[in-house]
C-alpha positions as CSV (number, residue, x, y, z in Angstrom):
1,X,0.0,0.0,0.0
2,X,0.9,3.4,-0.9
3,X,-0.7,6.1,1.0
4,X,0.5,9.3,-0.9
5,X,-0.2,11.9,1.4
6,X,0.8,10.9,4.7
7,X,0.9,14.1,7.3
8,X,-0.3,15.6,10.6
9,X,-1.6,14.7,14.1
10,X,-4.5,17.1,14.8
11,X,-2.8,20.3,13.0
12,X,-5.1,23.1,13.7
13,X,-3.7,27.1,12.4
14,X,-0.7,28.8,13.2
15,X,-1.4,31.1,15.8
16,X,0.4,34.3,15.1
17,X,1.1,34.7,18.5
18,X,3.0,31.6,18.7
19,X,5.4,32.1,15.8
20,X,4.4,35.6,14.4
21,X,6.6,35.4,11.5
22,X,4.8,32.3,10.2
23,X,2.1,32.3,7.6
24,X,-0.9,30.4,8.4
25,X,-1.1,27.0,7.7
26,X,-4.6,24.7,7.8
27,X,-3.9,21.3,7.8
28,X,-6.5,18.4,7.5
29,X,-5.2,15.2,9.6
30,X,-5.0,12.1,8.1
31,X,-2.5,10.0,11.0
32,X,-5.6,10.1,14.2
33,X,-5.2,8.7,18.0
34,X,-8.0,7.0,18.7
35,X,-9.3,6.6,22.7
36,X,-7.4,3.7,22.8
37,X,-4.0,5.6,21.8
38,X,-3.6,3.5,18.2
39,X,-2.5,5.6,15.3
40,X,-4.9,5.2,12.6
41,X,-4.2,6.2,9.0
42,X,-7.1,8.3,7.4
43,X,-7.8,9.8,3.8
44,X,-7.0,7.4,1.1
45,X,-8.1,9.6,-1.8
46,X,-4.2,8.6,-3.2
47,X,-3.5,5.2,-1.9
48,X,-2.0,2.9,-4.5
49,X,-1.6,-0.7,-4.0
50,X,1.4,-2.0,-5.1
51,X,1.3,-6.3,-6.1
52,X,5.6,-5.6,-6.9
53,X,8.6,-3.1,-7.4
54,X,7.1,-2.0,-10.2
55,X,3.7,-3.4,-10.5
56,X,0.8,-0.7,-9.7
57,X,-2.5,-2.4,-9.5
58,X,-4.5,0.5,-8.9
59,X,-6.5,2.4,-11.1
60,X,-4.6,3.6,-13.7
61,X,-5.8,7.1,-13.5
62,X,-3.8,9.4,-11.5
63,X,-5.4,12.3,-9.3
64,X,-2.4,14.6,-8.5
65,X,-2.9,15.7,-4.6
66,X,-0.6,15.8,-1.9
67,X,0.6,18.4,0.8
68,X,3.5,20.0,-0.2
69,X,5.5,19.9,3.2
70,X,5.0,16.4,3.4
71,X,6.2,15.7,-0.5
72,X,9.5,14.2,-1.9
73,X,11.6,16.7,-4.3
74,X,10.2,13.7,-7.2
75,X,7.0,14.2,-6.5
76,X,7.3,18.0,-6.2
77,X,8.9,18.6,-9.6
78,X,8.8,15.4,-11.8
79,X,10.5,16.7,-15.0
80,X,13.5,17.5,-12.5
81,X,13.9,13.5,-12.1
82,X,12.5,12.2,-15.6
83,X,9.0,11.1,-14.5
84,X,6.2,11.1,-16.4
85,X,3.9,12.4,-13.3
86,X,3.7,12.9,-9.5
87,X,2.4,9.4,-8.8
88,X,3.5,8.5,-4.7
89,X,5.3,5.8,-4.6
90,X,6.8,3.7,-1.0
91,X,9.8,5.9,-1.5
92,X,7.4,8.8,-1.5
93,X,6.0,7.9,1.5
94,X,8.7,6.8,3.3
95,X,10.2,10.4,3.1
96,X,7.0,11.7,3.9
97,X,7.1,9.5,6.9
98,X,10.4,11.1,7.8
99,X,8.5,14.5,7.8
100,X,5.8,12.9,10.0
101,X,8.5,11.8,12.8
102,X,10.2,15.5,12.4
103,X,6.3,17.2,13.0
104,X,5.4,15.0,15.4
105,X,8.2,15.3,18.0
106,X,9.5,18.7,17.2
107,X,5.9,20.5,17.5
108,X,5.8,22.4,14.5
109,X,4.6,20.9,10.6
110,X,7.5,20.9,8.2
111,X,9.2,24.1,7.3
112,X,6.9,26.0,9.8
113,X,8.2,29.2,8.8
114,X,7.8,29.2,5.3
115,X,4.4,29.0,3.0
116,X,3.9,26.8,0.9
117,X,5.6,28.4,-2.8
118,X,8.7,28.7,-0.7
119,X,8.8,25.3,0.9
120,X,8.6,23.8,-2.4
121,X,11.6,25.6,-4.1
122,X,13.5,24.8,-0.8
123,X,12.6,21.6,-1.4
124,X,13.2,20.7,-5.1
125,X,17.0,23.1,-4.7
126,X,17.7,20.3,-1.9
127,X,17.2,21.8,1.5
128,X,15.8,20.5,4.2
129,X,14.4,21.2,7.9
130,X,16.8,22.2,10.7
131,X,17.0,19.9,13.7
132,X,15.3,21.3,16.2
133,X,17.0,23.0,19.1
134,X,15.8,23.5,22.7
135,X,12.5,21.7,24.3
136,X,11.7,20.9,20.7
137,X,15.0,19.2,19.9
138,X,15.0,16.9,22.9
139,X,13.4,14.2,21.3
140,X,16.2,14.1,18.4
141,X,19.0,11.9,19.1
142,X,22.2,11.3,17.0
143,X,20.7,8.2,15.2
144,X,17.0,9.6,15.0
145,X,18.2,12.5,12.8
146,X,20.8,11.0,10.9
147,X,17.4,8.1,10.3
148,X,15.3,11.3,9.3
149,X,18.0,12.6,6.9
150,X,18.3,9.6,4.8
151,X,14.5,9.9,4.5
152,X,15.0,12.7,2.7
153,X,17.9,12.0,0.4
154,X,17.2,13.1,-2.7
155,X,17.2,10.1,-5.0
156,X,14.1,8.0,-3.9
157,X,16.3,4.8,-4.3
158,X,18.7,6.0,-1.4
159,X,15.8,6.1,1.2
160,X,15.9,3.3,3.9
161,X,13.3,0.5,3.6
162,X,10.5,1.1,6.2
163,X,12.1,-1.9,8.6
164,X,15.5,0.3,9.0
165,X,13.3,3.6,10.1
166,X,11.3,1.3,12.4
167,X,14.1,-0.5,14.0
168,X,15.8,2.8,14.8
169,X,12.4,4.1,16.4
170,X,12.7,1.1,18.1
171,X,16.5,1.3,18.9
172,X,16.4,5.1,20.4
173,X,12.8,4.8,21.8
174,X,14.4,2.1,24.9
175,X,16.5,5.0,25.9
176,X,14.1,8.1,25.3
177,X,12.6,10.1,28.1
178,X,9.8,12.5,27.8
179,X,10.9,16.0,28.1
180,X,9.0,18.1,30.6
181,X,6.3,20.6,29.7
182,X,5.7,23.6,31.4
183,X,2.8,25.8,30.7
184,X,2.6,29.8,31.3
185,X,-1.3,29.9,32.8
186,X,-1.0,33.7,31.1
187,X,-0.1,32.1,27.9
188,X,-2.1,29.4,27.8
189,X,-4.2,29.1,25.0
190,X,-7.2,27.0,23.9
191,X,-6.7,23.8,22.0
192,X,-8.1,25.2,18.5
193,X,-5.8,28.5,19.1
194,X,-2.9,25.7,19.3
195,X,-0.7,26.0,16.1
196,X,1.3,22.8,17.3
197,X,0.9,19.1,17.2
198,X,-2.1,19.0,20.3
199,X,-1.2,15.3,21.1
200,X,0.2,14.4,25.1
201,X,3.6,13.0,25.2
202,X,1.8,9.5,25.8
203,X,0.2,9.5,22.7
204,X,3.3,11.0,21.1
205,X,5.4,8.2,21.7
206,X,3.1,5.4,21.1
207,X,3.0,7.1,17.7
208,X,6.3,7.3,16.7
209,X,7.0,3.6,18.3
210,X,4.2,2.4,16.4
211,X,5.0,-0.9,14.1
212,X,4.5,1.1,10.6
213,X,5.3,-1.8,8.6
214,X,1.0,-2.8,9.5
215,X,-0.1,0.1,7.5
216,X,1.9,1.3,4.6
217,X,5.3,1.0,2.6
């Protein structure tokens, strides 16, 4: 299965007065916590199946879509890698799953601080996101970002297979601690207002810990 537009847990707006150089950014879920903490994979207006490398057995129409903070440079600009279109593909999604990780423990969705026009050139030109410093960087270990970064090598055929970027979520997650949150009460702000990830730390890790390889790539 190919999901094609993997992103978000709960993303509401971007609250200027959280990051008031950042445009505002509406994102629809489609990665839920249900009341029994299991991530659940939602929207599958792009899923593909996939029967072999190179064997689509979907329909073979093709309905461009996609988040562009969440997409590969391929899928971004095709011409760029001499493809015919912006079909997702497991390498697709395995990057996107990268930038899923980096939203998901760092706070923020991908590129925060940029909208969309811009994250895309970034993107295509070969940048990437920063590793987060401070509260937001505690989750990020050595092997965790240098995971994340191969996710989003450029050449889809130099991303790790799904297995590697679980057993290194497994690997770091025996050691990883929670970091602490405290809360201003004169800043505190309703959930809606929230321009973060609103998901506790317990849901947070059982997310990131979770055995992909049951959903997708």
């Amino acid at each position: 299965m190919v999901h094609g537009d993997l992103k978000g847990v709960r993303f509401r707006t971007l609250n200027a007065a959280l990051l008031p150089d950042s445009p505002l950014i509406v994102v629809k879920a489609n990665i839920l916590i249900d009341q029994n903490h299991h991530a659940l994979l939602a929207d599958f207006g792009l899923l593909t199946i996939v029967s072999g490398a190179t064997n689509f057995t979907a329909s073979s129409s093709h309905a461009a879509g996609g988040t562009t903070r969440w997409m590969s440079p391929e899928r971004l600009d095709p011409d760029q890698f001499d493809l015919k279109d912006d079909r997702p593909t497991k390498e697709s999604d395995r990057y996107a799953l990268g930038m899923v990780v980096l939203e998901v423990l760092g706070g923020r969705p991908p590129f925060a601080l940029y909208n969309t026009q811009v994250v895309a050139r970034k993107v295509t030109k070969g940048e990437r996101p920063g590793r987060p410093e401070g509260p937001e960087g505690a989750w990020f270990t050595d092997d965790l970002w240098r995971m994340l970064g191969l996710c989003w090598t450029t050449p889809p055929e130099s991303r790790p297979s799904i297995e590697a970027v679980l057993e290194c979520l497994e690997r770091v997650s025996e050691t990883w601690e929670p970091p602490s949150h405290q809360v201003n009460d004169d800043a505190a702000m309703d959930e809606d207002d929230w321009g973060l990830t609103t998901v506790s730390d317990w849901s947070l890790w059982l997310l990131v810990s979770m055995p992909f390889t049951l959903h997708s790539f």
